[in-house]
C-alpha angles and dihedrals in degrees: 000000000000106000111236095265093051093050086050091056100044083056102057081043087054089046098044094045085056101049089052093063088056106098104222097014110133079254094081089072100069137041119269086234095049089053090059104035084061085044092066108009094120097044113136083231143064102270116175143158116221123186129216104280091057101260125137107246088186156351151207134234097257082067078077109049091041096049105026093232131112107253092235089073088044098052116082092020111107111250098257082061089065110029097032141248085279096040095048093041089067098045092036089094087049092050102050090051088053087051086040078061099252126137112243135199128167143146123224151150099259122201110214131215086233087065115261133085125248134197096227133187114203133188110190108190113184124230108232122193130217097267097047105272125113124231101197137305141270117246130212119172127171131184103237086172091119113031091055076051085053086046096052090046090060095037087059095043091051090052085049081055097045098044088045085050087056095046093046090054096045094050087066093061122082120170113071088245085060091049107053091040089056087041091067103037095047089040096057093039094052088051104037092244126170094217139006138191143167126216122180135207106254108235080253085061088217099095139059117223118199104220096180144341132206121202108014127134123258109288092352085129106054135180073288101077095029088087126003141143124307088229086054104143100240129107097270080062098068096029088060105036085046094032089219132097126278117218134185112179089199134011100257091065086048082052097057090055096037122037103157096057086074117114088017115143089210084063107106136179122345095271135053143175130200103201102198105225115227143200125188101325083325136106114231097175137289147280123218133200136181134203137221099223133021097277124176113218118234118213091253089057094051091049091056102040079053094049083056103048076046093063096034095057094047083048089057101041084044094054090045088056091042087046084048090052096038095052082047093046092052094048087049094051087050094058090046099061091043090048091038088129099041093065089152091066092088095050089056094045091055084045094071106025108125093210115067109236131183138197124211124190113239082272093057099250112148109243106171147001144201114233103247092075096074079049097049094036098045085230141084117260110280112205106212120199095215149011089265090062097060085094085087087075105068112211144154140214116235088256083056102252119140128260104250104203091253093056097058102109085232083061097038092047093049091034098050104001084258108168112208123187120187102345104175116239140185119215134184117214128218089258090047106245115133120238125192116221140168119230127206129175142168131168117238122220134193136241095289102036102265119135112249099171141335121227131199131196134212133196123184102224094167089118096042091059088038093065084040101062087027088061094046096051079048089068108038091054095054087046090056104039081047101062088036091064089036095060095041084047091064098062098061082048094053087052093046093046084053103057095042094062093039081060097045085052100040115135082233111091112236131212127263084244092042093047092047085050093053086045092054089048093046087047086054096047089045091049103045086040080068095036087050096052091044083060098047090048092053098054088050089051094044093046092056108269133094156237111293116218132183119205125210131145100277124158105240087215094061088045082056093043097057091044090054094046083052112060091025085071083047095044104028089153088066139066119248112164123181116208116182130178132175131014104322097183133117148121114301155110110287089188091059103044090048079059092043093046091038098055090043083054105050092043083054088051087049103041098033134096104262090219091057138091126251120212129198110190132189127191126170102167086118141066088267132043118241124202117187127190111193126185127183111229154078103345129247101269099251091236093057089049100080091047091034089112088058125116113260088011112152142163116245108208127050127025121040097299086200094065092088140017092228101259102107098087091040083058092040094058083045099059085049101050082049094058087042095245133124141249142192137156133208129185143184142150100260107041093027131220122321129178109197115195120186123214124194116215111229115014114275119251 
């Protein structure tokens, strides 16, 4: 649609062309261009002719304002020349339809050639001849910048009006049912939706509950919808498992995500939004929303789709507290008007509550107290008349700033309806020593909204934290003392260690009975040597570090080799066999799988029927290397299996249960996780007992 002042310029172009082809008219005196140069020189807008080749003919006088060059330098240059390579490539399109002789119109950002950017709207109008062809195109371009801004200024102020609407509607709910049913009328109404509805997470958070809905047929959402999982595939599900919005802009992306939702009668409109609903860092449910028509949301929508799940979710928070207080109020009253004659009973009550409480007026004055404040606080009550008297109470936050009277949650409930639970404070009391407390506040409102009181509650923790901090330098304490006796142990053993062996290889010959008697002593030093380095490892783990590893080619097979040789010189009485196929080598640490297969070893040996075998295999046919140990025996009890890589994990029954402290397997799963493998362990009566441990060859990447 041409705008007036177009369609009166089309039609002088139309009168002057035709009194150019009059032989004799007055017209014949003067150019064709100049005509209509004369015709809209003085237009408020950029009126030009451009001829087929793409060259401006002429100009107005707004060419000049708009490019800061005389016309006269504009007229005859081609239009990239003007507006510039990047203003002219996105009107080219535009240009060539004109010069096609079609009739354009369009509205865009333009980039011009001066620097700048400008929000055009642009009418192109060809010049036919007579025969057909079309000797160039009309120009009309405005400058619409301001007036979109304009636009945008009144479609956020309507959203202001709208949001505000909503706020004002939902402050007059107050149980959470009203809520929720305002929620969605004035939601939908707010966005233009074709549908709303508002579903909310159950106390046990594995159910949906739909609170209201807006839009929907006539028994659409059946006994079905009114409760359903949690996992349920549906859009709640993602705004609340991600906590952000969902958005599909037409039904066949909804359909991608959600096939089964075709067909379903409770499918409305070609767009659709989930908004999460969220509480203090919290997701209470979600609120959907569906569209008549495909729609793409702009940044600004979404804001504002977002500011109003905002306020919807505080009004509903807000109506479950008030339902909270109200159901409490009216028990209260209740027990008022049964204990009307019995008015001291409050006053006893407060007596022996081991929390301190206190009670403000709307105005913040301090009306009453439980005992236990003067306990908690080191003072007597101080009744202050106002907010700006709370600075009689010292306190600090956790970071060490001071409590300014309006920070206080007592002053922030009464002050902006904040409601605070357990917020952790540091006071000083008048003899200097530091206490440790919890503070919690609401503030409490009657039938009709209206605040009656606030109430704050405070509950003395010091000890709590006490025992706390007390339990943690425990233990740091026992894991340091314990790798401390655990590294000077291990001097009395080396020396040990050492003499046994010198008297094992000593030129004198020793008895059957003396020899036994060494080899016991060697078995012992070997075992609480382990024992010794598990305990070691586990003081580096627990204090943060972990286990180190040095990788170098090794053969796992000759690793197992050494580990059997070893403890069968220390075991000769039992059966260890070693079986290896494949290729068993690969890149770790030879000293640490010694211990691992060590510390497998000497469990089976434990745990295992002495009469049985005890079989170490290696096969490394596959990518990875695996390495089994396998013991005959009383089975692993099924409910020790899943926490059998704990520290001080053992089994009860079976084996010498004081050979070992229980941290060997827990060593064992950290020096493959180190060397980024994998164990596990399964165990019967039948097929025994097998731990299967997983190597990769080279580290992973």
């Amino acid at each position: 649609m041409l705008t007036p002042s177009l369609s009166d310029f089309v039609d002088k172009l139309l009168v002057l062309e035709l009194s150019l082809r009059q032989p004799g008219s007055v017209a014949d005196g003067q150019g064709f261009l100049e005509k209509l140069l004369i015709t809209v020189d003085t237009a408020p807008v950029l009126l030009s002719y451009v001829d087929s080749a793409g060259r401006y003919r002429f100009c107005n006088q707004a060419y000049e304002r708009w490019f800061g060059e005389k016309r006269e330098f504009i007229v005859g240059k081609a239009m990239p020349e003007v507006l510039g390579e990047a203003a002219y490539a996105s009107i080219q399109e535009a240009v060539q339809s004109a010069l096609s002789g079609r009739r354009v119109h369009f509205e865009r950002v333009v980039r011009y050639r001066s620097g700048g950017s400008r929000m055009v709207r642009a009418d192109y109008v060809p010049h036919v001849l007579p025969d057909g062809r079309v000797a160039g195109f009309v120009a009309m371009v405005e400058d619409i910048t301001e007036l979109r801004r304009s636009e945008q200024q009144r479609r956020a102020h309507l959203r202001v009006e709208r949001l505000y609407a909503v706020s004002s509607a939902l402050s007059q709910a107050l149980l959470p049912e009203e809520v929720a049913q305002v929620a969605v009328r004035e939601g939908a109404s707010a966005l233009e939706a074709l549908s709303a509805s508002l579903v909310l997470v159950d106390a046990e958070g594995t159910s949906f509950e739909l609170s209201a809905a807006h839009g929907f047929p006539e028994g659409v959402l059946d006994e079905r919808w009114r409760r359903f999982p949690l996992g349920t595939p549906l859009m709640y599900r993602e705004a609340v498992r991600t906590g952000r919005s969902v958005l599909y802009g037409n039904l066949e992306a909804f359909l991608r995500d959600y096939p089964e939702q075709a067909g379903s009668p409770a499918l409305l409109g070609r767009a659709f939004v989930a908004l999460p609903l969220r509480v203090q860092g919290s997701v209470i449910g979600a609120f959907g929303f569906s569209f008549e028509h495909e729609r793409e949301f702009s940044p600004e929508e979404l804001q504002f789709m977002e500011a109003l799940g905002q306020q919807c979710a505080v009004a509903i928070e807000r109506a479950r507290l008030y339902a909270a207080e109200r159901q409490a109020r009216a028990e209260a009253e209740q027990l008022r008007d049964r204990l009307a004659a019995e008015s001291t009973l409050l006053e006893t009550v407060l007596k022996q509550l081991p929390v301190g409480v206190v009670i403000a007026e709307p105005g913040g004055r301090l009306v009453r107290s439980s005992a236990a404040i003067e306990t908690i606080w080191g003072h007597a009550f101080v009744p202050s008349t106002g907010i700006s008297e709370y600075g009689a109470y010292q306190g600090y936050h956790p970071d060490g700033r001071p409590y300014a009277p309006e920070d206080w949650p007592l002053a922030r409930s009464l002050l902006h309806g904040e409601t605070v639970v357990r917020e952790p404070v540091t006071i000083i009391r008048p003899d200097a020593s530091r206490r440790q407390i919890d503070v919690s506040s609401t503030l409490v409102r009657d039938a009709a909204g209206r605040p009656v009181a606030g109430v704050v509650v405070s509950t003395d923790v010091t000890q709590h934290h006490e025992l706390r901090e007390a339990l943690r330098r425990e233990g740091e304490v026992r894991e340091r003392l314990l790798g401390i006796v655990s590294h000077d142990l291990r001097n009395p053993l080396q020396a040990i260690s050492t003499a046994s062996h010198l008297l094992l290889s000593s030129l004198a010959p020793l008895t059957a009975s003396q020899r036994k008697w060494v080899s016991r002593i060697r078995t012992s030093v070997l075992r609480m040597d382990r024992l010794i380095r598990d305990l070691l490892d586990f003081v580096r783990i627990r204090q943060g570090g972990t286990l180190p590893i040095q990788r170098q080619p090794m053969s796992l097979e000759e690793v197992g080799r050494a580990a059997v040789d070893e403890l069968l010189a220390a075991h000769p009485q039992r059966q260890l066999l070693l079986e290896a196929r494949g290729e068993t080598g690969g890149e770790w640490d030879p000293e640490r799988l010694i211990q691992l297969l060590g510390n497998l070893l000497s469990n089976a040996l434990t745990h295992g029927a002495e009469g049985a075998p005890i079989q170490v295999r290696v096969n490394g046919e596959g990518a990875q290397v695996v390495l089994e140990v396998a013991n005959q025996g009383i089975p692993i009890p099924p409910e020790l299996l899943p926490r059998i890589f704990e520290p001080f994990t053992r089994a009860s029954g079976g084996g010498n249960a004081l050979k070992g402290v229980g941290l060997g397997l827990f060593i064992v799963h950290e020096i493959v996780a180190a060397h980024g493998g994998h164990i596990d362990v399964s165990s019967s009566r039948e097929a025994g007992t097998v731990f299967r441990v997983r190597l990769p060859r080279v580290p992973l990447a």
